[in-house]
Residue, then its C-alpha position, 0 to 999 in steps of 0.5 A: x421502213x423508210x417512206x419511199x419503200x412504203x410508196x413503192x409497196x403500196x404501188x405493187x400492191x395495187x398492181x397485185x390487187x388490179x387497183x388503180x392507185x390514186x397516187x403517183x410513186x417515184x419513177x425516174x424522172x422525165x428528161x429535163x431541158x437542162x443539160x445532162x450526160x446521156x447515159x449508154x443504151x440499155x440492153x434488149x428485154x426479153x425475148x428480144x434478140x439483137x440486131x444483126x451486125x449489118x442492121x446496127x450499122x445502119x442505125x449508126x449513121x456517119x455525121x452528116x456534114x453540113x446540114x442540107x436546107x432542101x429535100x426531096x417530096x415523100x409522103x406525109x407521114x402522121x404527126x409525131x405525138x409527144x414532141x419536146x416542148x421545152x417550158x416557157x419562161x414563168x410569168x414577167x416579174x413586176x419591177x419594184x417602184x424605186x424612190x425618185x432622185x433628189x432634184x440636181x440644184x445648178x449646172x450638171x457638170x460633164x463627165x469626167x475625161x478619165x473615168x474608167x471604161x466598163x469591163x467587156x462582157x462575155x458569152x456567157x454573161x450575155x446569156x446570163x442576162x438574157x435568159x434573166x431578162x426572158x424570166x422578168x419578161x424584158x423580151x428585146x432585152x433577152x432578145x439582144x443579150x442572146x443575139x450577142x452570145x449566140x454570136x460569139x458561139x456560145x451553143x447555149x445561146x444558140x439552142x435557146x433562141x431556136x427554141x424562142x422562134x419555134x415556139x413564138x415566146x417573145x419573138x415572132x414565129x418562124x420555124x425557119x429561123x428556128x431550123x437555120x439555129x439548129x442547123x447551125x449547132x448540127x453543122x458545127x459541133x455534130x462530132x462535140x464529145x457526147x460527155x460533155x455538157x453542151x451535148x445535150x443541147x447539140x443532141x436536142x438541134x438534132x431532134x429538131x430538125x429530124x421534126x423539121x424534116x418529118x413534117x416540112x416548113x410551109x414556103x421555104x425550101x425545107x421539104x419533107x424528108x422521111x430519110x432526113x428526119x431518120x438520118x436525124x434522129x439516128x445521128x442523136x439517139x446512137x452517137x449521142x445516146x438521147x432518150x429523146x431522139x431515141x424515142x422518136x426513131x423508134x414511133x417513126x419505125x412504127x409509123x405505118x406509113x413510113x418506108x422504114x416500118x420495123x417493130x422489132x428495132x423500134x422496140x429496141x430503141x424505146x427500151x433503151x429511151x424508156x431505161x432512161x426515163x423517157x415516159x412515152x417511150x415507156x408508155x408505147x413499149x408497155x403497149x406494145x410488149x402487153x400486146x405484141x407485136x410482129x417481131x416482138x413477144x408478148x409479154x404482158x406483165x412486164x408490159x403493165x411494169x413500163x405502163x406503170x411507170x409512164x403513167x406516174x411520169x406522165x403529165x396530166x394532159x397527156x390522158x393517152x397514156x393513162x387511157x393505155x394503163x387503165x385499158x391493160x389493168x383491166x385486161x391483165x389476169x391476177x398474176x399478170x398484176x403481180x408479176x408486174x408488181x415485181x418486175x416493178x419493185x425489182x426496176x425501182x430497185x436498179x434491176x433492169x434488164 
């Protein structure tokens, strides 16, 4: 019996037995920062029945034009939890000492008239040296690099400069430089081919901006907007399938203070993220199913599969979600333990449903 076979016994045994294990198997692994294909949504769990013509076509909204930089005043809504925090660069890499050069004995002669000139450098070279430069901690190197290649329209460029305003990491923090990043891969490329593999940059601009407009940047004109955030995060999770974006929709569907409160399409959307691999939409649909909640059915074995499986993705920060997975281990009767254990075994084996 190969080892990870052996793993995932010994993760449904524990299940079966209502032991917490004091290891972590392999689940599908979290979405990463680097680019990947979005893969199609998942069908509804059971007990769940599909949405009605009109409801889907609502969720799938038409690309929005140009993106709108103002918005009307609603509500505050509660801060989305887990909100994508791409890594930071590691630490600057010293430079290594080189030996000085031999002292030059009499006039220095001038250069020569016919030297060739250097070869003009591409976007993509550009964006090569500049996330290089990030790593070794070069910040205004990284900085010009990147400037150049999001210049020429190289997304990639585009996306992490965003990404280095919204977070403060080796410039100065500013959401609405950040915003008007995104805005401009929103704006041009909404209708890009979700196949390819700048769409995972493009899908994760949209995710920015629906945070952006859920929560508002503080003097500008970019207010909060519930219906905007929405539109956002509907725009990436169904044309562009992110897990991300899918998740998101879907705690902004459960969020009791939005005007677009919906259990039932909420479990929709983070069954489809947390098939995906999506960890926190696997860990609120695991509370939700062990549970239920109005629309949606209680099944509490199945619950515990998706608890499981956030728990062993998870980071070790993100204590909420174990706290969910303890809390309905020891509600969960014997046969509820092992009937999760084999609805695990069965999704680790491809069967999903």
């Amino acid at each position: 019996m190969r080892t990870p076979n052996r793993i995932l016994m010994l993760a449904a045994l524990g299940l079966s037995f209502g032991l917490t294990p004091a290891f972590g198997f392999e689940g599908t692994a979290r979405p990463s920062a680097e680019v990947m294909t979005p893969a199609t949504p998942a069908p509804v769990p059971l007990g769940m029945a599909p949405a009605s013509a009109s409801s889907r076509a609502a969720d799938v909204p038409r690309p929005p034009g140009s993106i709108p930089r103002t918005g009307g005043l609603t509500p505050a809504a509660a801060t989305v939890p887990g909100a994508v925090l791409l890594p930071r660069p590691t630490a600057p890499v010293p430079s290594l000492a080189t030996p000085a050069a031999p002292s030059i004995q009499g006039p220095v002669p001038p250069p020569t008239a016919f030297a060739a000139p250097a070869a003009p450098i591409t976007p993509f070279e550009a964006f090569r040296s500049g996330a290089r430069a990030l790593r070794d901690g070069q910040k205004e190197k990284a900085l010009v690099s990147l400037e150049y290649a999001a210049e020429q329209g190289l997304i990639a460029a585009q996306w992490k400069l965003g990404r280095m305003y919204a977070e403060g990491d080796g410039v100065e923090r500013s959401d609405l430089r950040a915003f008007e990043y995104f805005s401009g891969i929103a704006d041009a490329h909404a209708d890009d081919n979700p196949g390819t593999p700048q769409s995972r940059y493009v899908a994760n601009a949209f995710v920015a901006l629906g945070h952006y407009y859920r929560s508002g940047i503080a003097n500008s004109d970019v207010r909060i907007d519930l219906g905007r955030a929405r539109h956002m995060y509907a725009y990436a999770a169904s044309y562009f399938a992110d897990p991300d974006a899918q998740y998101h929709l879907g705690r902004l569907m459960l969020d009791p203070h939005s005007p677009f409160k919906d259990p039932r399409q909420a479990a929709r959307w983070l069954h489809s993220a947390a098939n995906k691999g999506q960890y926190q939409a696997q860990a609120v649909l695991g509370r939700m199913l062990f549970a239920g909640e109005t629309g949606v059915p209680r099944q509490p074995a199945r619950g515990l599969m998706w608890l499981t499986l956030a728990r062993s993705n998870a980071g070790p920060s993100e204590t909420w979600i174990s706290e969910l997975y303890d809390a309905a281990v020891k509600q969960a009767t014997d046969d509820e333990r092992a009937l999760a254990a084999d609805f695990l075994m069965r999704w680790m084996n491809g069967k999903r449903d």
